[in-house]
N, C-alpha and C positions, 0 to 999 in steps of 0.2 A: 504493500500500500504506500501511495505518495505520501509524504509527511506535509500537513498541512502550515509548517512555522515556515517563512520565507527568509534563508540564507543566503548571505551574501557571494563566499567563497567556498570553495569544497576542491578535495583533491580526489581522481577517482581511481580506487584501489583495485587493482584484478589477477595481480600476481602478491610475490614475498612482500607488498606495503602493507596488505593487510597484517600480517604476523609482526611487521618489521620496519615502520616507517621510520625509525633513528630520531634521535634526539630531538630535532629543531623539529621537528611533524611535530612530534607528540606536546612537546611543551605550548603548541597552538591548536591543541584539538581538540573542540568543544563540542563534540558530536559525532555519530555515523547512523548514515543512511543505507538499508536494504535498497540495492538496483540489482539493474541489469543493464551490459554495455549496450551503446547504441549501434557499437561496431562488431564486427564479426572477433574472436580471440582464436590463437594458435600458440604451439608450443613450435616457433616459426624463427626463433633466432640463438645464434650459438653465442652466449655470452663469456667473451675473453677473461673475464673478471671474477670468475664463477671455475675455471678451471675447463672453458668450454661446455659447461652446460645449456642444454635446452629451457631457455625462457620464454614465458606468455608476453605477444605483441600485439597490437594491432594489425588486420591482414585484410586486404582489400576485397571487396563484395563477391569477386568473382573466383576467389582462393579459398581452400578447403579450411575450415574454422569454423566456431559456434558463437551466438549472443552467450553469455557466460555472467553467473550469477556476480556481482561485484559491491565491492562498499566506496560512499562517498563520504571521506572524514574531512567532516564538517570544520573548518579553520576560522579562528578571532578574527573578527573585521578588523582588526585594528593592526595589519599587514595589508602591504598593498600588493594589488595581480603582479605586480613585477618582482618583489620580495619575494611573495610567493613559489613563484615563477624558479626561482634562485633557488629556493628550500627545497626544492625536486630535483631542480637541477643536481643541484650538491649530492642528496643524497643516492641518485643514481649513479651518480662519478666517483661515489666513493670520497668525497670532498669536505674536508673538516676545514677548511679556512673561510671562515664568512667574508672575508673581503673580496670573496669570487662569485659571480652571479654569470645567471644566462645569459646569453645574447644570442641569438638566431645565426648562423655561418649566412653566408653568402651563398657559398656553395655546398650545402650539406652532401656529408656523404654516408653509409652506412653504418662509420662509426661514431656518427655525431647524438648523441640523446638530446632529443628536437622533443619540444612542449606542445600539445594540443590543448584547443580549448571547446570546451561547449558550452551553448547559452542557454540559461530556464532549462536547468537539465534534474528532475526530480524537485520542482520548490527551489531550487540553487540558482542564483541570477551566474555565476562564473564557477565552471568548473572546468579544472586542467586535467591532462593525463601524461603521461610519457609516451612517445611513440619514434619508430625508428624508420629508415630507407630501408625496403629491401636486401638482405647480403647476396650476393649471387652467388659468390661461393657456396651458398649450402644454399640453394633454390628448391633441392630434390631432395629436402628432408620427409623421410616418413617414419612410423613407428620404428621399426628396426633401427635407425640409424639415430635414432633420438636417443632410443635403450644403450647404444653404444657408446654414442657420448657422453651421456649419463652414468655408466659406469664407467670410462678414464675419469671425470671429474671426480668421484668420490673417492679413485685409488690415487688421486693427484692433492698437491695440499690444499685445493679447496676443500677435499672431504676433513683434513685436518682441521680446519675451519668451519669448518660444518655449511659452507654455503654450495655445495654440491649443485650436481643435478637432481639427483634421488629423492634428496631431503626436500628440494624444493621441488618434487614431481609429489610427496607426501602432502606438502604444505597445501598447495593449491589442489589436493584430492580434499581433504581435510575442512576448507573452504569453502566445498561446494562447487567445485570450479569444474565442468566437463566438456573437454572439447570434443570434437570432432576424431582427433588422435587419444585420446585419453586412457581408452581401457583397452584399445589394441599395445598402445606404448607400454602401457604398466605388464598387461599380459608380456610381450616380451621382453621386460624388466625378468619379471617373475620367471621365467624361462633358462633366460642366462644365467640367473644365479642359482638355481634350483630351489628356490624358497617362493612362500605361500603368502607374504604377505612385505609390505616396501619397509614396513618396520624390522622385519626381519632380515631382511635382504642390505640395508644399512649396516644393523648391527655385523655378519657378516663380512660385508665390506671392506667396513671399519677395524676387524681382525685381521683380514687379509692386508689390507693398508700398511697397520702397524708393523705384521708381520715381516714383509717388505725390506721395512726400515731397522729393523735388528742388524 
């Protein structure tokens, strides 16, 4: 159900921000909203940052992906969309120095994290999202090759860090989050490691990982 109180700002959540919006989100978040995206979601980009994991992006109307359950956390009016703008930015770059903010490229390219906006999206007069250019390099991702990237990351020290692919293929199960690829991907999750379930298949992992490292 729409929420009938009229906000100003919102950011909208559909991957790890819901679990994980980092410091400066949370200290301005005075709210969340049940939705659903306006745009189609994928597990559509291989994230360098993550160990090469499979991340949820926006994917255009004619690409395989689903509308996908999401939260809008509601932000203090007393930031403005460009500030805002910045607090995404950062936290998607991994960026702890506030004196760095977004600014649009000129020329974006794939590995640019680019700010979308919607207007009067749920009761929200402005609402942002993250959203990226297509990679071409990995155009012809499907389940199989998502599960396999998925498991380098976790045996690479992203799984030391726990921001894998796995954990974050958990997260967004967890969430309600089902795309298109979702229970073919996990099925062949579950395959390759011979386990019944992604908590188990982690744990797992996470032995095999350490193990490694002795």
């Amino acid at each position: 159900m729409i929420n009938s109180i009229k906000y100003k700002y919102g950011i909208l959540a559909f991957g790890s921000l819901i679990d994980d919006p980092g410091e400066e989100i949370k200290e301005l978040e005075i709210d969340r909203l049940d939705s659903v995206t306006p745009f189609k979601i994928e597990f559509a980009r291989i994230s360098s940052s993550r160990g090469k994991a499979p991340t949820l992006v926006p994917v255009k109307d004619e690409a395989k992906g689903r509308k996908v359950k999401s939260k809008i956390i509601v932000m203090n009016e007393s930031t403005s969309l460009n500030e805002l703008k910045s607090i995404l930015w950062r936290r998607e770059c991994h960026i702890t120095d506030k004196t760095k903010g977004f600014k649009r490229p000129e020329k974006p390219t794939s590995k640019h994290v680019l700010i979308g906006e919607l207007e009067n999206f749920y009761n929200v007069e402005k609402v942002i999202y993250t959203t990226f250019l297509p990679q071409k390099e990995y155009e012809n991702l499907d389940p199989e090759k998502l599960a396999d990237f998925a498991l380098s990351s976790i045996l690479s020290k992203a799984g030391t860090d726990k921001i894998d692919g796995v954990r974050y293929l958990l997260s967004a199960r967890e969430s309600g989050i089902e795309t298109e690829y979702s229970e073919r991907y996990i099925k062949s999750l579950l395959s390759k490691t011979d386990t019944s379930s992604l908590q188990e298949a982690i744990e797992k992992l996470d032995r095999q990982r350490e193990n490694q490292l002795i």
